[in-house]
C-alpha positions as CSV (number, residue, x, y, z in Angstrom):
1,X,13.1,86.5,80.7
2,X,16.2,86.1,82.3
3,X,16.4,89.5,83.5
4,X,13.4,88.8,85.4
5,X,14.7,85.7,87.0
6,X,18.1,87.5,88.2
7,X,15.7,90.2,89.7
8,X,13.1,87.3,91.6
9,X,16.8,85.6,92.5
10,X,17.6,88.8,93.6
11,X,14.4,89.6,95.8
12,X,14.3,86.0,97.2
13,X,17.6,86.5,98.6
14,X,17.2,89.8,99.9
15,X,13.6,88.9,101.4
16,X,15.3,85.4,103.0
17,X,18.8,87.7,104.5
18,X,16.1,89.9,105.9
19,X,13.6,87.7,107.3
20,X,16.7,86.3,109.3
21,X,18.0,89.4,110.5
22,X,14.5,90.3,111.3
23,X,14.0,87.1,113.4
24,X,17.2,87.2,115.4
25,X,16.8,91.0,116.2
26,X,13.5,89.7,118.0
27,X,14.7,86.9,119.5
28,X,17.5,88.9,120.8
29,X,15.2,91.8,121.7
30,X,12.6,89.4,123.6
31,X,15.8,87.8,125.5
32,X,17.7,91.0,126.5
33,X,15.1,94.0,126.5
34,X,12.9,93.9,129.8
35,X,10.1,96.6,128.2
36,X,10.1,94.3,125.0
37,X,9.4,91.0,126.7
38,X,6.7,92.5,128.4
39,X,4.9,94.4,125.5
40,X,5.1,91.2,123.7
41,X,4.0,88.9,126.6
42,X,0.7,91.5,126.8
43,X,0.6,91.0,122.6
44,X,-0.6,87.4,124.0
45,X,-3.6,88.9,125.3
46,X,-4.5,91.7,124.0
47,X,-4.4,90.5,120.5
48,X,-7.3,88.0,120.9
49,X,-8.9,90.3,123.3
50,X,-8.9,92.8,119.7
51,X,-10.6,89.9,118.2
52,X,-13.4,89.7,120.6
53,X,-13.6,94.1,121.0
54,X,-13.3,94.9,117.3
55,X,-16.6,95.3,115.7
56,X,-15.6,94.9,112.3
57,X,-12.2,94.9,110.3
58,X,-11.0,98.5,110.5
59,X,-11.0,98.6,113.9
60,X,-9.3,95.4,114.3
61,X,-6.9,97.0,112.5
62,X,-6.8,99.9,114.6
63,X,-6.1,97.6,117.8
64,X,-3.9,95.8,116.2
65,X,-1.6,98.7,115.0
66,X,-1.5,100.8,117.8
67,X,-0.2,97.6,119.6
68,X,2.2,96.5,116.8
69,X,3.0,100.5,116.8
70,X,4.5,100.3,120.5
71,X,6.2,97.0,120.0
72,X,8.0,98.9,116.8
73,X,8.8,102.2,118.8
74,X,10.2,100.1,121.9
75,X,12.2,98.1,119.3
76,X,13.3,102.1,118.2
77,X,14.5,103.2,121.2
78,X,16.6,100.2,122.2
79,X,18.4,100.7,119.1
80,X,19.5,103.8,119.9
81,X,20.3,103.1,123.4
82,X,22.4,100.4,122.2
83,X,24.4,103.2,120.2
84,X,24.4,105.2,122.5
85,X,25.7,102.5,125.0
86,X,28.3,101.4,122.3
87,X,30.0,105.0,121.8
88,X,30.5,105.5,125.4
89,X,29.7,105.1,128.7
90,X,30.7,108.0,130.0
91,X,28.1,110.7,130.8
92,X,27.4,112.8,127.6
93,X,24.8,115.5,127.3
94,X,23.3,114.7,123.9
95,X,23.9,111.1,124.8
96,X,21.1,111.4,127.2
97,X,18.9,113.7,125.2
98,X,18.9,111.0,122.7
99,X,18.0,108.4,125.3
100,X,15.1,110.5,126.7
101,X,13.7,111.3,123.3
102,X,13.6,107.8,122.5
103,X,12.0,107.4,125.9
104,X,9.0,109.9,124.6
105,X,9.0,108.0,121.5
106,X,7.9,105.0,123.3
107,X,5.4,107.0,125.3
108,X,3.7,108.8,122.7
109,X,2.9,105.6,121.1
110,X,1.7,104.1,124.2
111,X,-0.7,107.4,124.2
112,X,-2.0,106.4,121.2
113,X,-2.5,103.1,122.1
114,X,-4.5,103.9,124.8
115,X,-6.3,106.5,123.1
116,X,-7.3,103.8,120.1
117,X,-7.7,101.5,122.3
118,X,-10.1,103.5,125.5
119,X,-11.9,105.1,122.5
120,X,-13.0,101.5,120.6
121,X,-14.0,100.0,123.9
122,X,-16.4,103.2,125.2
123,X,-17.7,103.0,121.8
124,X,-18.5,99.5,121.3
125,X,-19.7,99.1,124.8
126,X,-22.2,102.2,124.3
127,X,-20.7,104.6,126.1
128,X,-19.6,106.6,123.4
129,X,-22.4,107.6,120.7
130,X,-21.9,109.5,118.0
């Protein structure tokens, strides 16, 4: 028994340090990132605009994580341009390969989001039947 308490300490800790973390990583992400503050401005109206497209609970989910999905990748790619930023600011050739990539990171998944999102709305509006 009190094995399991130091373990629950343990993950209640952990799960508060991280919560934290989390939450200033956003807050500083929605204050400094220009792409993040406007993905997550949209996230104001496109999540209850998944509310009134979804047509039941599995596609709600789709919407919702395809949008989540480009919030996370944006979230991805600053990271790394902040490394990248950190090491040096001085023109490097792998430097800016790692920028790009991050860059078609962050466009794949808005891809997808469009895909999921273009394919729920021709469907549910009756354009798409199959």
């Amino acid at each position: 028994m009190l094995m399991l308490r130091k373990v629950l300490g343990v993950l209640n800790r952990r799960t508060r340090v991280a919560g934290q973390n989390s939450w200033q990583g956003l807050k500083d992400a929605f204050a400094n990132e220009e792409a993040f503050k406007v993905q997550s401005i949209l996230c104001l109206f496109l999540i209850p605009l998944a509310l009134v497209i979804a047509e039941n609970y599995l596609q709600l989910l789709l919407l919702l994580c395809s949008l989540f999905l480009v919030l996370i990748v944006e979230l991805l790619n600053t990271s790394i341009e902040m490394v990248v930023d950190r090491i040096g600011t001085e023109f490097h050739r792998l430097s800016g390969r790692a920028k790009d990539i991050g860059s078609a990171a962050v466009c794949l998944s808005m891809v997808v989001f469009i895909l999921v999102w273009s394919t729920l709305i021709a469907q549910n509006s009756g354009v798409l039947d199959y």
